[in-house]
C-alpha positions as CSV (number, residue, x, y, z in Angstrom):
1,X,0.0,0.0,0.0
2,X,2.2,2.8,-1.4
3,X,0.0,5.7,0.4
4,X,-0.8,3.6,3.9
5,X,-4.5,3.4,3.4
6,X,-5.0,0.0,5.0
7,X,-5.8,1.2,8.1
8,X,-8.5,3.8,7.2
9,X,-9.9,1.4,4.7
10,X,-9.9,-1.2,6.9
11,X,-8.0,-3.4,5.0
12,X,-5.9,-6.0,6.6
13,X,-2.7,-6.9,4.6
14,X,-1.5,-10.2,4.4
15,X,2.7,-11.2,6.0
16,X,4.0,-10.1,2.3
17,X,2.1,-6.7,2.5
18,X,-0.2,-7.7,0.1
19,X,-4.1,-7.7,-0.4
20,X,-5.7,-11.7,-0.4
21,X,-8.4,-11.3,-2.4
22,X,-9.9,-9.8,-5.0
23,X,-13.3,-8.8,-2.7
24,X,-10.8,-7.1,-0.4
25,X,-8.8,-5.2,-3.3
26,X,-12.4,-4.6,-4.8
27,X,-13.2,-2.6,-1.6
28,X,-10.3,-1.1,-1.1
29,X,-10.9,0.5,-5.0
30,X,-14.4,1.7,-4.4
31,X,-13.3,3.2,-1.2
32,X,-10.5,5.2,-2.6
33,X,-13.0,6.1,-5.5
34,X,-15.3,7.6,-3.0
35,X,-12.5,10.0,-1.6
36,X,-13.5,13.5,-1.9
37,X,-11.0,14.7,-4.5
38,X,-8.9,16.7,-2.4
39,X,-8.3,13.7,-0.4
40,X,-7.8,11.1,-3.1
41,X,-4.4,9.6,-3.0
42,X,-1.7,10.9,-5.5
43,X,-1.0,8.3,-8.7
44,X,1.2,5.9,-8.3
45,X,3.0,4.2,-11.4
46,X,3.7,0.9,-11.3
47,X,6.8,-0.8,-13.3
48,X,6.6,-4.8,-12.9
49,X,9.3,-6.5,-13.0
50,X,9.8,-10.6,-13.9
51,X,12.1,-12.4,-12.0
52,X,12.5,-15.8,-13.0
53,X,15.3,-18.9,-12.2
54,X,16.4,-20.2,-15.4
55,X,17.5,-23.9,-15.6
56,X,21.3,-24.4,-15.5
57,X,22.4,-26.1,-18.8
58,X,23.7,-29.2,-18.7
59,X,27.1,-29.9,-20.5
């Protein structure tokens, strides 16, 4: 939660500091969305990175 809504959305994040479900990210949207504007939360882009593990060759 890059602007530390949880608490005043009442959203509990999980030991990773994520959101479990959908229903709970779904609620956590429509609140933001219901923010006056003057108290909306500032955008936030988002780059995703891919990490994987790539199989060692074999010789």
């Amino acid at each position: 939660m890059c602007h530390g809504y949880e608490a005043d959305a009442g959203v509990h994040l999980n030991q990773r500091g994520l959101i479990d479900t959908h229903a709970q990210a779904s609620d956590l949207l429509a609140w933001i969305l219901g923010l006056p504007p003057e108290e909306a939360p500032e955008p936030v882009y988002w780059t995703v990175a891919a990490v994987a593990e790539l199989p060692h060759s074999r010789s």
